[in-house]
C-alpha positions in Angstrom: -0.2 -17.9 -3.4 -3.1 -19.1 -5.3 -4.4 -15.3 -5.5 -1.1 -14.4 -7.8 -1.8 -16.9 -9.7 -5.2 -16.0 -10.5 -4.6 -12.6 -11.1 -2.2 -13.4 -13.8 -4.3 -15.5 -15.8 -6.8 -12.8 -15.6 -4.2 -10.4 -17.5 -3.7 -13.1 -19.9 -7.8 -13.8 -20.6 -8.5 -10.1 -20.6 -8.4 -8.7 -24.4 -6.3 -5.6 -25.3 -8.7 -2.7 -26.4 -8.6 -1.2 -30.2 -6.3 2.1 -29.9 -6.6 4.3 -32.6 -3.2 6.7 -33.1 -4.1 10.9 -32.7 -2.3 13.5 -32.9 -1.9 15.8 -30.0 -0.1 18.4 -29.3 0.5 21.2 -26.3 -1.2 24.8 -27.0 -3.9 23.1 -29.2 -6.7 23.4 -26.5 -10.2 23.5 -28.1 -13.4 25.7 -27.1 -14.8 22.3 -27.1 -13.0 21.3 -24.7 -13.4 24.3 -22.3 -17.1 23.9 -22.7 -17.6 20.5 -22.1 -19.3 20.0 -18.6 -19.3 16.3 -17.8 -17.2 13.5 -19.3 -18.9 11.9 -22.1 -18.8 8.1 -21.0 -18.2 8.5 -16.6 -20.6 11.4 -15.9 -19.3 11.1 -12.4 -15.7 11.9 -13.2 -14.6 15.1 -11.2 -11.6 15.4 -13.7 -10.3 13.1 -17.3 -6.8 13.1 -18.5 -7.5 14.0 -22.5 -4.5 12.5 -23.4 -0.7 11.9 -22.0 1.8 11.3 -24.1 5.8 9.9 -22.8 8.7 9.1 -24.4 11.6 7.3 -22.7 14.8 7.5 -24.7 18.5 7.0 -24.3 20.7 9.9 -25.4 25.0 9.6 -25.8 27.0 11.8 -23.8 30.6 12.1 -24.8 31.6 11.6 -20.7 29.2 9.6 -19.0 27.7 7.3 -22.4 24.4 6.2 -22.6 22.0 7.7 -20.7 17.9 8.3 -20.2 15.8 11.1 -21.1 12.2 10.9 -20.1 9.6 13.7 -22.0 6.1 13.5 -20.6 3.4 16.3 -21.9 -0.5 16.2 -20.4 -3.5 17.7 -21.1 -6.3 17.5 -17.8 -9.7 18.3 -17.8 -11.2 19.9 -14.3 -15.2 19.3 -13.9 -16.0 19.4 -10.6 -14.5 21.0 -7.3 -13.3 17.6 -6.5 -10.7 17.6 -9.5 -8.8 20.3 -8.1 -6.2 18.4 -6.9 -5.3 17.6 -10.2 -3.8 20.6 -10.3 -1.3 19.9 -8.1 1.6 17.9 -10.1 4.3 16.3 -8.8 7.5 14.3 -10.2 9.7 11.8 -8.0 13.9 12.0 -8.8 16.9 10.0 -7.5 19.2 12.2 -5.5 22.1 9.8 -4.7 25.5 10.8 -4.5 26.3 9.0 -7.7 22.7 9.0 -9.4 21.8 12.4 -9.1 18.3 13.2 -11.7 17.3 16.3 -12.7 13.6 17.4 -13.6 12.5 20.4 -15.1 8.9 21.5 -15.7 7.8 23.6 -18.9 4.6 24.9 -20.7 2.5 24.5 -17.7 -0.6 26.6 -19.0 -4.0 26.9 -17.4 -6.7 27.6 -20.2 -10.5 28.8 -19.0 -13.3 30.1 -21.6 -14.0 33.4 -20.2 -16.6 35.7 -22.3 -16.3 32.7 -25.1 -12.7 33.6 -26.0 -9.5 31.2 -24.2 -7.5 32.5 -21.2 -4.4 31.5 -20.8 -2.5 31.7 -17.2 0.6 30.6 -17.6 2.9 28.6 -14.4 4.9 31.5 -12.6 8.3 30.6 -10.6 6.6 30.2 -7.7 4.0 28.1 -8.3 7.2 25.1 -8.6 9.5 24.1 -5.5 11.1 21.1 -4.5 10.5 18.8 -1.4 13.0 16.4 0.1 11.6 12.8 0.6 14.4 11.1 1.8 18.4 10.6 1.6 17.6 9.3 -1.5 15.1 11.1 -3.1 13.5 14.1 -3.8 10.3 15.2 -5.4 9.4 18.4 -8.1 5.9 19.4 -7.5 3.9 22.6 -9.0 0.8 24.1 -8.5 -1.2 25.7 -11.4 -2.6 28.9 -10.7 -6.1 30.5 -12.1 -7.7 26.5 -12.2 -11.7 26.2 -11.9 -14.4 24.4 -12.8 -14.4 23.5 -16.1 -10.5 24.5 -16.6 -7.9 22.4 -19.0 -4.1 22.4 -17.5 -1.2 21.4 -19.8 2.3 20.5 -18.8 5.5 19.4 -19.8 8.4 17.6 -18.0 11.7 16.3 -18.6 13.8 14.1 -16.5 17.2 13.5 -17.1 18.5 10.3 -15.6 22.5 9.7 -15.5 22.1 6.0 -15.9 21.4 3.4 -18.9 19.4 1.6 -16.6 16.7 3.3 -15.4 13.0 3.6 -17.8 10.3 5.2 -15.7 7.3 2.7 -14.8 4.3 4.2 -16.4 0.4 4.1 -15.9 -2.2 3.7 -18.6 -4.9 3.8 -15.3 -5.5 6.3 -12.5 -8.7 7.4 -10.4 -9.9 9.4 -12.9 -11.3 8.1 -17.0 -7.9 8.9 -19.3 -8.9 9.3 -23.1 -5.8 9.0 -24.5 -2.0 7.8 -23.3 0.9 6.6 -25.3 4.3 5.9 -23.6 7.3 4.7 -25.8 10.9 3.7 -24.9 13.7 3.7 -27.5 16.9 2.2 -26.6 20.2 1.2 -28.9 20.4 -2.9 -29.7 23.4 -3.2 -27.4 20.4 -2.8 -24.6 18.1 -6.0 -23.9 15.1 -4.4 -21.6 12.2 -6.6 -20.1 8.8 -4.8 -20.3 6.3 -6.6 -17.9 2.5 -5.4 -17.0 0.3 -5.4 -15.1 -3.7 -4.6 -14.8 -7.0 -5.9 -15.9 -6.6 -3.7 -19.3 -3.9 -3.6 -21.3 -2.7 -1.1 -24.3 -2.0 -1.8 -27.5 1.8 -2.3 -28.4 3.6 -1.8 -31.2 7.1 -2.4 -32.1 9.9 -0.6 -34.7 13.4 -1.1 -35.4 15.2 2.3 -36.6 18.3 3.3 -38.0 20.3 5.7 -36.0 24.0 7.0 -35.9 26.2 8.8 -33.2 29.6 10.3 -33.4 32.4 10.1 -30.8 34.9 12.7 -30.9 38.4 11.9 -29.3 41.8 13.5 -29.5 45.3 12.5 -30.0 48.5 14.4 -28.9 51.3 13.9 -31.2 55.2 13.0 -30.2 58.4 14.5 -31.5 60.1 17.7 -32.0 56.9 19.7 -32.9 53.8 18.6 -31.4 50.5 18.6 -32.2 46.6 17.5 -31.4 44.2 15.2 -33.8 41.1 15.5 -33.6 38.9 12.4 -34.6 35.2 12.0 -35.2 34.4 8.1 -35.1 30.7 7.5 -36.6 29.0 4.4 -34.9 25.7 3.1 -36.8 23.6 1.0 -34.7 19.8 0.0 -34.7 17.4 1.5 -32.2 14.3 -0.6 -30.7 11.6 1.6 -30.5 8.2 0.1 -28.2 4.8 1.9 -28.3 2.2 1.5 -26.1 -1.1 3.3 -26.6 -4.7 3.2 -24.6 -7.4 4.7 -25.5 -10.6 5.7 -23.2 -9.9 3.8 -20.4 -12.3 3.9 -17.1 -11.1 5.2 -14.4 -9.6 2.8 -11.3 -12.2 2.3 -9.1 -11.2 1.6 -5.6 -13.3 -0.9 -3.4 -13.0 -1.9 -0.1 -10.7 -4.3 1.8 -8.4 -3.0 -1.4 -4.9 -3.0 0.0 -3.2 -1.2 -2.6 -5.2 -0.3 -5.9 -1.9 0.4 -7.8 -1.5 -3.4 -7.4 -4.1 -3.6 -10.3 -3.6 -1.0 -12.2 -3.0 -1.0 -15.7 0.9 -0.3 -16.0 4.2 -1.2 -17.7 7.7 -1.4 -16.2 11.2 -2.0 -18.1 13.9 -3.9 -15.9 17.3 -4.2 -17.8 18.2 -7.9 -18.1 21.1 -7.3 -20.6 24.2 -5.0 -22.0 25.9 -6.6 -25.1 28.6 -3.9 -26.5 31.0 -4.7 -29.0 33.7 -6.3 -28.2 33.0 -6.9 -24.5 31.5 -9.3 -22.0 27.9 -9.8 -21.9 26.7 -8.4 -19.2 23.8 -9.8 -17.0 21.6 -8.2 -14.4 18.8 -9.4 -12.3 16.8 -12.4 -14.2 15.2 -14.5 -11.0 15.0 -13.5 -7.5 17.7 -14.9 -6.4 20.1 -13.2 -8.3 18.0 -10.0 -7.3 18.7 -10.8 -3.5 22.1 -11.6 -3.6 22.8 -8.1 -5.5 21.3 -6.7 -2.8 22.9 -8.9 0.0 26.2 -7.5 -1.2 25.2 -4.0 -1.1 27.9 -2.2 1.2 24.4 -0.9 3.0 22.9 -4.1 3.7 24.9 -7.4 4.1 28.4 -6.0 5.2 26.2 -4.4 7.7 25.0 -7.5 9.6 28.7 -8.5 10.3 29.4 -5.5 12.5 28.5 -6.5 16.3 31.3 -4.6 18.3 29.5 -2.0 19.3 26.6 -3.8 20.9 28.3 -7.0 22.6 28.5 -5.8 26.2 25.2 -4.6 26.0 23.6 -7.2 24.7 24.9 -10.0 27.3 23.6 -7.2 30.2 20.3 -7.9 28.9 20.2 -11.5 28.0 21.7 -12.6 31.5 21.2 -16.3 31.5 18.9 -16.8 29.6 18.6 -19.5 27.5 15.0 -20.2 26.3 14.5 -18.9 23.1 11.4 -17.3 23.0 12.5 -15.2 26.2 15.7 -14.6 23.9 13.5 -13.2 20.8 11.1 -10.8 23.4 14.2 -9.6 25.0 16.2 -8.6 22.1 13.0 -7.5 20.6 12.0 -5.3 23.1 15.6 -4.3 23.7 15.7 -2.4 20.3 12.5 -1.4 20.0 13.3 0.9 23.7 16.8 2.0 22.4 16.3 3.1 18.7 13.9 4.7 17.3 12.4 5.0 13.7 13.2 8.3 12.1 10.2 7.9 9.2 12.2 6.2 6.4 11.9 3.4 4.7 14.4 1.4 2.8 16.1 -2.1 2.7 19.4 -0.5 2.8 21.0 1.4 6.1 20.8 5.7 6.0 23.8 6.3 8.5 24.8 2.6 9.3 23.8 0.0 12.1 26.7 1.3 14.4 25.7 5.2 14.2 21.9 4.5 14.5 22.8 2.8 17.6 24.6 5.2 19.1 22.1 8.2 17.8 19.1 6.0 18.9 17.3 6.9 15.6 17.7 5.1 12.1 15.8 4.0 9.4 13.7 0.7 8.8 17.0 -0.8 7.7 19.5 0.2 10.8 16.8 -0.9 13.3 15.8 -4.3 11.5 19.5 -5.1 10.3 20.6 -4.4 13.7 18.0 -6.3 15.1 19.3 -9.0 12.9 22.5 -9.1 14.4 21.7 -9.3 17.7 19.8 -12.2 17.4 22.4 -13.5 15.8 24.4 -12.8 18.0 22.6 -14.2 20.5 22.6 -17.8 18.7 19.4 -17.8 17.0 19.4 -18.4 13.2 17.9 -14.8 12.2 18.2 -13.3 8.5 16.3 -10.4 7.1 13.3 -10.4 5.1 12.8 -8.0 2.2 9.5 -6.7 2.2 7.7 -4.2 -0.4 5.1 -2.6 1.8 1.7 -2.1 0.8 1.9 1.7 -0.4 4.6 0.2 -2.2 2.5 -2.5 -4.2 2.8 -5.9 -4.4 6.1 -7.6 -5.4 5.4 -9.5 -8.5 8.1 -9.5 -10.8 12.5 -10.3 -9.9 13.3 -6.6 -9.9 15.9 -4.7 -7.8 13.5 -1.4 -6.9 10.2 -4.0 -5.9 11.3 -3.9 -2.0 11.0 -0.8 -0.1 11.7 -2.4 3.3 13.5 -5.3 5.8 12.1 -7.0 8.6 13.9 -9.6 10.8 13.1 -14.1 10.7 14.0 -16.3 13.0 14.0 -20.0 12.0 12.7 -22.5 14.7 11.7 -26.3 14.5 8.1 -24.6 14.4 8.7 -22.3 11.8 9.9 -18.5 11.2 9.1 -16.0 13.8 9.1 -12.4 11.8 10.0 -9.6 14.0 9.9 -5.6 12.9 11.7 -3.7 15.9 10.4 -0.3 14.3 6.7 -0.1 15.5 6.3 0.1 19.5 3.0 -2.1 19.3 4.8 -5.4 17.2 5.1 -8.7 18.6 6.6 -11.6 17.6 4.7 -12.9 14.5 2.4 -9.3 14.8 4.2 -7.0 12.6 2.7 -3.5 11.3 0.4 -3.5 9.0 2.5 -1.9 6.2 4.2 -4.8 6.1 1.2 -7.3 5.2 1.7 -7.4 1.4 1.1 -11.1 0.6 5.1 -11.9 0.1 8.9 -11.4 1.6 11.9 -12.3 0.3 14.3 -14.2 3.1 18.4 -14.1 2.2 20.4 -15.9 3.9 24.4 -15.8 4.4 25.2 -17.5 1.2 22.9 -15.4 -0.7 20.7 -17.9 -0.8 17.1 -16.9 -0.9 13.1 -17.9 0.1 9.7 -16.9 -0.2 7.8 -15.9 3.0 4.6 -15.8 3.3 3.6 -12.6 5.3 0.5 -12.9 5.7 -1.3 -13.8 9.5 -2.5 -17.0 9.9 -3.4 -16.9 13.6 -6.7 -15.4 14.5 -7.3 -12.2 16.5 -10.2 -11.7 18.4 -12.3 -9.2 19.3 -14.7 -10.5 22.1 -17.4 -9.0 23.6 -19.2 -9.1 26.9 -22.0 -7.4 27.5 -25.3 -7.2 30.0 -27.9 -5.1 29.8 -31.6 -3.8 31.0 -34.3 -2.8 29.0 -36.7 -0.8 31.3 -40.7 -0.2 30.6 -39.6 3.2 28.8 -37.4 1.8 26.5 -34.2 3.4 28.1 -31.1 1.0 28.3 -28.4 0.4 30.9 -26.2 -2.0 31.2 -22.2 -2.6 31.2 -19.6 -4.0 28.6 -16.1 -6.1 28.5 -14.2 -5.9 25.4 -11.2 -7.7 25.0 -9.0 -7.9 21.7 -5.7 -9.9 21.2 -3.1 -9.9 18.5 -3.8 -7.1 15.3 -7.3 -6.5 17.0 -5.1 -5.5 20.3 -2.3 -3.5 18.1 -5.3 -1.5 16.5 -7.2 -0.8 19.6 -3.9 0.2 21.1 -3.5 2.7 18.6 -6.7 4.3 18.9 -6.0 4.4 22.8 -2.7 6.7 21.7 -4.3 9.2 19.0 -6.6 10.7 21.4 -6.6 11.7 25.0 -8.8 9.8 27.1 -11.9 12.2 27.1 -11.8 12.7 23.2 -11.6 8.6 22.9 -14.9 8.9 25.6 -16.4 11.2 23.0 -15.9 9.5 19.9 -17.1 6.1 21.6 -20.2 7.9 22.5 -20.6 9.8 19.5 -20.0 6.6 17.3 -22.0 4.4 19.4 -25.9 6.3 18.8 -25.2 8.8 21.6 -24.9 6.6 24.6 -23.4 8.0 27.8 -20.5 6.5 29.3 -19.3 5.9 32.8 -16.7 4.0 34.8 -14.4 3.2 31.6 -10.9 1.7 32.6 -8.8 -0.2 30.4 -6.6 -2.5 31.1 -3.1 -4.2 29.6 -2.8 -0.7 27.1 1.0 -1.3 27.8 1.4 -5.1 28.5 1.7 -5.8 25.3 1.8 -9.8 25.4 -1.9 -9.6 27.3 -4.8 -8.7 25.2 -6.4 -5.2 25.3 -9.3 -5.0 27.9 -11.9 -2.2 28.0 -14.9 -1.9 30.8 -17.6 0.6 30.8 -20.7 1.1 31.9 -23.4 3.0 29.4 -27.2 3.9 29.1 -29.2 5.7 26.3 -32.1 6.4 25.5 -32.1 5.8 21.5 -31.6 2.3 21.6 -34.7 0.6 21.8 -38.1 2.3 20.3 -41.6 1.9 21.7 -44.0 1.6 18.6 -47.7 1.0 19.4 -47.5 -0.2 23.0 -44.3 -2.6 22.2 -40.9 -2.4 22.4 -38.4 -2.6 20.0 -34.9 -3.5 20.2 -31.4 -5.3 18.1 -30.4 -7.3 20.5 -26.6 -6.5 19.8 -27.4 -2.9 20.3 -24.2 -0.6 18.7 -21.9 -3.7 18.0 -24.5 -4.4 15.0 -23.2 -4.7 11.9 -25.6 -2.0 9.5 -24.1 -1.8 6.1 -22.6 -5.3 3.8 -19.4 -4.0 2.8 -19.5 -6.2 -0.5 -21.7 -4.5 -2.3 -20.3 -4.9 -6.1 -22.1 -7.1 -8.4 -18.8 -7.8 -9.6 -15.4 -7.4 -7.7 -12.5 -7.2 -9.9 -9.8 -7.4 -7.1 -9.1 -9.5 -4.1 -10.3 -8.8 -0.8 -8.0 -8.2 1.5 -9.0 -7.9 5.3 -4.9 -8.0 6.6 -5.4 -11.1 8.8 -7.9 -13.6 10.3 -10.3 -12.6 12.9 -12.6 -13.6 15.0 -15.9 -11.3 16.7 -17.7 -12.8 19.0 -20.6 -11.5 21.5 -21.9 -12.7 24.9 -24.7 -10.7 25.4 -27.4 -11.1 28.5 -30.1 -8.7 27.8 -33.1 -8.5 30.8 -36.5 -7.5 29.7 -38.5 -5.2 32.2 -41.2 -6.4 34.1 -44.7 -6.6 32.5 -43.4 -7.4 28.9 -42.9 -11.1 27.7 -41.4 -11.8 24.3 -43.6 -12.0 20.8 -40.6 -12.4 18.4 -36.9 -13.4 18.4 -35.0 -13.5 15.7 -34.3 -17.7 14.9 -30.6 -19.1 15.5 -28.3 -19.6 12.1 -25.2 -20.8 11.3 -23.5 -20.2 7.8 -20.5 -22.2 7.0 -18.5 -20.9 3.9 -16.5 -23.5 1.6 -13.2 -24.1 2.1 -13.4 -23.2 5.8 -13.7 -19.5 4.6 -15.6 -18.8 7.6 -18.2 -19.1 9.5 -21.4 -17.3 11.4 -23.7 -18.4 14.2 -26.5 -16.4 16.0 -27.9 -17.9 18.8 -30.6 -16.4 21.4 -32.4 -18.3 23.9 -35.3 -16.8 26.4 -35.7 -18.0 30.1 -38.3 -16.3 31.5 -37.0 -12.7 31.9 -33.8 -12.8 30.8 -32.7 -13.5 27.3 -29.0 -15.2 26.2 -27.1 -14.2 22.9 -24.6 -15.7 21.4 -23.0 -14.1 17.8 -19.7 -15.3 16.0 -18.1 -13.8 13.2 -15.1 -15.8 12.1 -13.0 -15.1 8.8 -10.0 -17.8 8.8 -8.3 -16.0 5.4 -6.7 -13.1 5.2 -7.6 -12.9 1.4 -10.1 -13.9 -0.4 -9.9 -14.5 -4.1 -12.3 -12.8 -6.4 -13.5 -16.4 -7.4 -14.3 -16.6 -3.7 -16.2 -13.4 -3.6 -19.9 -13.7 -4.6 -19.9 -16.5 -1.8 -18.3 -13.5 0.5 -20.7 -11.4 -0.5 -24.3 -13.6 0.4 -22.4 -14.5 3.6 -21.7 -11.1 4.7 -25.7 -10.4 3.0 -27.0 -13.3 5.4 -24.9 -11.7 8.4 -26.2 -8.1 8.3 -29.9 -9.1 8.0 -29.7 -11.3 11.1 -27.2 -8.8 13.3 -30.1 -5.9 12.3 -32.9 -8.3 13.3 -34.9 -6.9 16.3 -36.6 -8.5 19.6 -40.2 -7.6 20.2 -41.6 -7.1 23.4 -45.1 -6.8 24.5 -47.0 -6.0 27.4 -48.6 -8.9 29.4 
């Protein structure tokens, strides 16, 4: 996508700034820093990290070899309220069978200037507990106690990784300014790690090679008459790589809107291994490309062995099908099939929790039973189906071959017309409509022979939102009149899902509520289960706030509460894509009658603003015969994103299309 590839020549334009080494160090707070009351260069910030400091290293063990050790410390400033959730710490582990980490928390210290002296509350036992995520993972959290405004927390934490394998990703950036952070790895020559970042700023890096030493001990038990152990101590000298990465005052990560993931774009470094080289044995290779990633993945016992396995929904499977034969009646079916019969128990993952067989007969899996399984069947069914990695957008974007970028599988089927994407986890999909955790730009296909391809995710049919509407002004300014709204595709799958958070009188309140206080009657809907027919709303609705009578005149937006107010692009300068999920079309029908003894003095003129690159465009169109007046408004955006090259033309469109939507008609009397 053009959009990647801009970003990355931004990371390559953008200059490193100056970092200047400090010393820091735990239990040092200042008064200085307890009485400073806003942060010296982002008055705004509600909390600054004054410095973080990690060190990634790998440590021998006589039984299980090399292994990782992670020490992170922190100092945090609180200034306002609103920082007090930086308080709350938490620390992500591994808790597989075979890859079990361990995390321990220390020197977590709260320190507040009371009376001009330093306070010190220190963490108690139960400020820290532990929270399961998943069958994988688990996550260390604490809470520091006595924290206020103007408080500075310190922490420690260690995490102890059984694997030579694994460096921790870590984040020079984060929503509040950070003064200070350093992060080193150190890792034996026999090690070949990949660094990679990512971000608009980037930290300085230094690089050392040191001379370090371990001892293996190993015994020997002697043969003959009289037996007896040696002992041996075997000295091994090798050369360490040590890689320091320090920022200094770095502004705090901004978010903007129409931002899918801001972690996408912030300044970070990860480590993938790429290469063991011991003495005396093979090479050894891991993932360099993504193909090599996916078929790594495809051989997973949890993943591709799992598509093979059919037995145990055959019968069922030709019960539903029948005789059908069309293909598209094939994919709905089978769709529709799983979606009813197993549901999704919260977890992600491209690999299967309990396995396709047992989430069948449970009726509950995770993202991979349900879409693996969904694989099969269509498979099974003689459609050329394979799954689709996926990193969803909590997840971030999937820039770099790496084994941990995907988070989650969805389901392709490959026609003459291209691939239909299915996702059998989310009642309100369709063919081609997946949820919108899964728009992230990019998938991974693998097919049989571990063969893989790039999919593009991203919508490129447009959903519409369309708007009928007819209503009467009367000589008092009140309005009544009645409205159609019909949406199809992700418009429909949204509107679907505000129909299911509330009942139906809380959904009549909010739509009052949110549309200036009008009053409701006669709403139905229509198609809220039908799910390949567009969503259809009618109501009928007066108020009294909708028009003003100013001097004898009235006063009215023509679009009434479907007006656009406020231009979401408001930066001078945007520094990340925009991403609006999918293309989409609003457009408005509007018959508006005047009352009786008022002619119009002013209409708004008709427009039309075309974008380059068939971006997208906007016409407003209103025409007046005699007492009744005809509008016509189109909003059309044909990309899901746009580019930041793209976006001061974004901006003066969407500029041009709020001043004419908040445009008003003026009537007079005659």
């Amino acid at each position: 996508m053009k959009i990647i590839k801009l970003l990355s020549l931004s990371w390559i334009l953008l200059v490193a700034p100056k970092a200047v080494s400090q010393e820091f160090k735990l239990g040092k707070v200042s008064i200085a820093e307890l009485e400073q009351k806003v942060h010296p260069k982002d008055s705004s910030a509600a909390a600054a990290i004054l410095y973080k400091k990690g060190l990634s290293r790998m440590e021998f063990d006589q039984n299980e070899g090399f292994m990782i050790v992670t020490d992170v410390e922190a100092r945090i400033k609180i200034y306002k309220k609103e920082g007090y959730e930086w308080a709350n710490q938490n620390v992500w582990y591994y808790n597989y069978a075979n890859l079990k980490e361990r995390v321990f928390f220390s020197d977590a210290v709260t320190y507040n200037l009371v009376n001009g002296k330093i306070e010190k509350t220190k963490l108690k036992s139960d400020g820290s507990f532990d929270e399961v995520l998943s069958k994988f993972r688990g996550l260390k959290k604490i809470t520091m106690p006595n924290v206020k405004e103007g408080s500075v927390i310190e922490y420690h934490y260690s995490i102890r990784c059984p694997s030579d394998n694994i460096i921790r990703d870590w984040d020079f950036q984060t929503s509040i300014p950070v003064n200070y952070s350093e992060f080193k790895v150190a890792y034996p020559e026999y090690y070949v790690f990949k660094p990679r970042q990512k971000g608009y700023l980037f930290p300085k890096i230094t690089t050392t090679k040191n001379s370090k030493s371990l001892t293996i001990n190993s015994k020997e038990r002697g043969t003959g008459l009289v037996s007896r152990t040696e002992f041996y101590n075997d000295k091994i000298d090798y050369v360490e790589t040590e890689v320091t990465y320090v920022a200094q005052d770095f502004p705090a990560l901004k978010d903007e809107d129409y931002v899918n993931n801001i972690d996408n774009y912030t300044s970070s470094v990860e480590h993938e291994l790429s290469l063991v080289r011991f003495p005396n044995r093979p090479i050894k290779e891991f993932s360099t490309d993504w193909n090599s990633v996916v078929k790594t993945i495809y051989e997973y016992e949890d993943f591709g062995p799992e598509l093979n396995k059919t037995g145990y929904f055959e019968e069922d499977l030709k019960k539903i099908l029948g005789g059908t034969t069309n293909q598209n009646e094939k994919i709905w079916t089978i769709l529709n099939y799983v979606k009813g019969t197993v549901k999704w128990n919260g977890y992600s993952g491209f690999s299967c929790d309990n396995g396709v067989k047992k989430a069948y007969k449970d009726k509950t899996g995770n993202i991979a039973d349900i879409n693996l399984m969904l694989t099969a069947m269509l498979r099974s069914a003689g459609l050329t189906a394979n799954p689709v990695l996926v990193s969803t957008r909590s997840n971030g974007i999937a820039l770099f071959p790496n084994r941990n970028a995907f988070n989650y599988v969805i389901s392709a089927v490959e026609t003459p017309e291209g691939y239909i994407l299915l996702d059998a986890t989310y009642k309100y999909s369709l063919p081609n409509v997946l949820p919108f955790r899964t728009l992230n730009w990019f998938g991974r296909l693998i097919r049989k022979d571990g063969s893989s391809q790039e999919i593009d995710l991203m919508p490129h049919k447009t959903s519409n939102d369309i708007v009928f509407m007819n209503y009467d002004i009367d000589a008092d300014g009140k309005v009544t009149g009645k409205t159609r709204r019909q949406c199809t595709d992700y418009r429909a799958m949204l509107s679907r899902e505000n129909f299911e958070k509330l009942k139906e009188d809380e959904y009549l309140e909010k739509l009052e509520n949110n549309n200036r206080k009008i009053e409701v009657s006669e709403y139905s809907r229509t198609n809220e289960k039908e799910l390949l027919s567009p969503t259809i709303e009618t109501y009928s609705f007066k108020g009294g706030d909708l028009a003003e009578i100013i001097g004898g005149k009235i006063y009215v937006n023509p679009m009434l509460f479907f007006a656009q107010e406020k231009n979401p692009f408001k930066q001078e300068v945007r520094e990340y894509p925009v991403d609006f999920g999918y293309p989409f079309q609003d457009k408005f029908n509007i018959t508006i009658k005047i009352p009786d003894g008022f002619a119009v003095e002013t209409l708004p003129q008709a427009v039309a603003y075309n974008m380059e690159n068939n971006l997208g465009s906007f016409k407003f169109n209103i025409l007046a015969n005699e007492n009744v007046l005809q509008l016509m408004v189109v909003n059309q955006i044909n990309e899901a994103i746009i580019s930041t090259e793209q976006y001061e033309m974004l901006k003066e469109y969407y500029k041009g299309v709020i001043a004419k939507q908040t445009e008003k008609i003026v009537l007079k009397r005659i």
